[in-house]
C-alpha positions as CSV (number, residue, x, y, z in Angstrom):
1,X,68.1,34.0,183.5
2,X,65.6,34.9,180.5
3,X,65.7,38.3,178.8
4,X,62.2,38.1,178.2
5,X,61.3,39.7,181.6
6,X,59.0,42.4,180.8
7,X,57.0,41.8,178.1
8,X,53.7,41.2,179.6
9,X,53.7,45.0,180.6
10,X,51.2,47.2,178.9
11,X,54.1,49.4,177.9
12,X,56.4,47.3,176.3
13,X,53.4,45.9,174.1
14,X,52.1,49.8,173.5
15,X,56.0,50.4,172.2
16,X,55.9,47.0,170.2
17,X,52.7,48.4,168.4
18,X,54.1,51.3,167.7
19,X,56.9,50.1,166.6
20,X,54.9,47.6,163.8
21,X,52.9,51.0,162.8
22,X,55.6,52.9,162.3
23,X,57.3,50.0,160.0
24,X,54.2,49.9,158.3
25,X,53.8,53.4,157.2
26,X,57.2,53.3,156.3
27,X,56.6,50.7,154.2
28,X,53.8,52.1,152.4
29,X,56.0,55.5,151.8
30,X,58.1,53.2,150.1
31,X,55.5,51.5,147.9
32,X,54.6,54.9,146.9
33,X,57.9,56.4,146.4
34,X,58.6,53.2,144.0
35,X,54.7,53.7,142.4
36,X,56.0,57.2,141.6
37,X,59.4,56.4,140.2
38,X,57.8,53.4,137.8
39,X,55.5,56.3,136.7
40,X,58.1,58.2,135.3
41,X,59.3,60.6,138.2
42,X,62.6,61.4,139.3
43,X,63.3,59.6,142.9
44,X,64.5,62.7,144.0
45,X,61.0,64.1,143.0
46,X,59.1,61.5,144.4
47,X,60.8,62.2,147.4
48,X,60.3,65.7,147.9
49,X,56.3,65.1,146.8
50,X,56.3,62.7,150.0
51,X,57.6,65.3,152.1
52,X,55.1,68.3,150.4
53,X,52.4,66.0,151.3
54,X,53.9,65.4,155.3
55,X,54.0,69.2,155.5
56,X,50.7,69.7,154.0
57,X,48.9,67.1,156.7
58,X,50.8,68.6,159.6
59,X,49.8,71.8,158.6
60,X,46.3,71.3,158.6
61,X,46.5,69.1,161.7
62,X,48.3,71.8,163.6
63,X,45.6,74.2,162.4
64,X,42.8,72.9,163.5
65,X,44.3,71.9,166.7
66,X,45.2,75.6,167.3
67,X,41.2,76.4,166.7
68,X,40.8,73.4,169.3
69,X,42.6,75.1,171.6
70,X,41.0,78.5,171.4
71,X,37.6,76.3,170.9
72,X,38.8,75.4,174.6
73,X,40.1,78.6,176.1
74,X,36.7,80.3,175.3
75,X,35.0,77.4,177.1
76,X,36.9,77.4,179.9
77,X,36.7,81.6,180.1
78,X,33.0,81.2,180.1
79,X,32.8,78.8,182.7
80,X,34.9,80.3,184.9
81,X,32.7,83.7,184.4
82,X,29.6,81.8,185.1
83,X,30.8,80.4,188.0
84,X,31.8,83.7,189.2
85,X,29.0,86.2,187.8
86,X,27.3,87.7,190.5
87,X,23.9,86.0,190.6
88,X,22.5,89.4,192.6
89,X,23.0,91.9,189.9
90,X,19.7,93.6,190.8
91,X,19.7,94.5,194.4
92,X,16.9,92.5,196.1
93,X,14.3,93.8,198.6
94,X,15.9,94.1,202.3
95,X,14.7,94.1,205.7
96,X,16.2,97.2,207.1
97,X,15.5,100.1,209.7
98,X,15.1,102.8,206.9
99,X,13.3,106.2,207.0
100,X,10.0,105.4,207.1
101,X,11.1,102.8,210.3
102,X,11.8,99.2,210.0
103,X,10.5,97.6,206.6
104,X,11.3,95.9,203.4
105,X,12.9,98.4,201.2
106,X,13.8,98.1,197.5
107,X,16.8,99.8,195.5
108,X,15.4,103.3,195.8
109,X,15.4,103.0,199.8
110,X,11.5,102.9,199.3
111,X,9.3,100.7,201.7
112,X,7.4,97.9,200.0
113,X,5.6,96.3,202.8
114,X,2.8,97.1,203.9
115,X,3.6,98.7,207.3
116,X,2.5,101.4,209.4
117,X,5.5,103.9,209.5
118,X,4.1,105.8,212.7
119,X,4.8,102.2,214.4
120,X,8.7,101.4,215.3
């Protein structure tokens, strides 16, 4: 039986490159922690530079994600309210038995065809 059963999965190689960043960015923490140290700063230093940096990125990151989102919320409000405006805000003409008999009438319940109102 082989223990090599799932590796041509897309997962498995997605973790596996994951996996090689992660070792690589770990790596180069380490190159500068040890750049910083040869320079003449305390590890302990070095270390908490490292970190002050890590906080600063997420920071920013998280920041303008947040204005991505509301970015996205206003979008999505506007959408929906355009999709949903009423497209008939002004009342349009009518045909309608009004005072004047049966007609077009506007808003004002005034007849704008040309009828003859003695006629029914």
């Amino acid at each position: 039986m082989t223990t090599n059963t799932h590796n041509g999965r897309w997962s498995h190689r997605l973790g596996r490159g994951a996996g090689r960043v992660w070792r690589g960015y770990l790596r180069r923490e380490q190159r500068v922690t040890g750049w910083l140290v040869t320079r003449g700063m305390p590890a302990g230093a070095a270390t908490a530079v490292l970190w002050i940096v890590k906080l600063a990125v997420l920071g920013v990151l998280l920041y303008t994600v947040s204005w991505l989102a509301l970015l996205l919320a206003f979008a999505v409000v506007a959408a929906w309210l355009a999709r949903n405006a009423d497209e008939d805000d002004e009342k349009q003409p009518e045909l309608r038995d009004g005072h004047s008999g049966v007609g077009l009438y506007d808003k004002d319940d005034w007849r704008i065809d040309m009828g003859d109102p003695d006629e029914p």
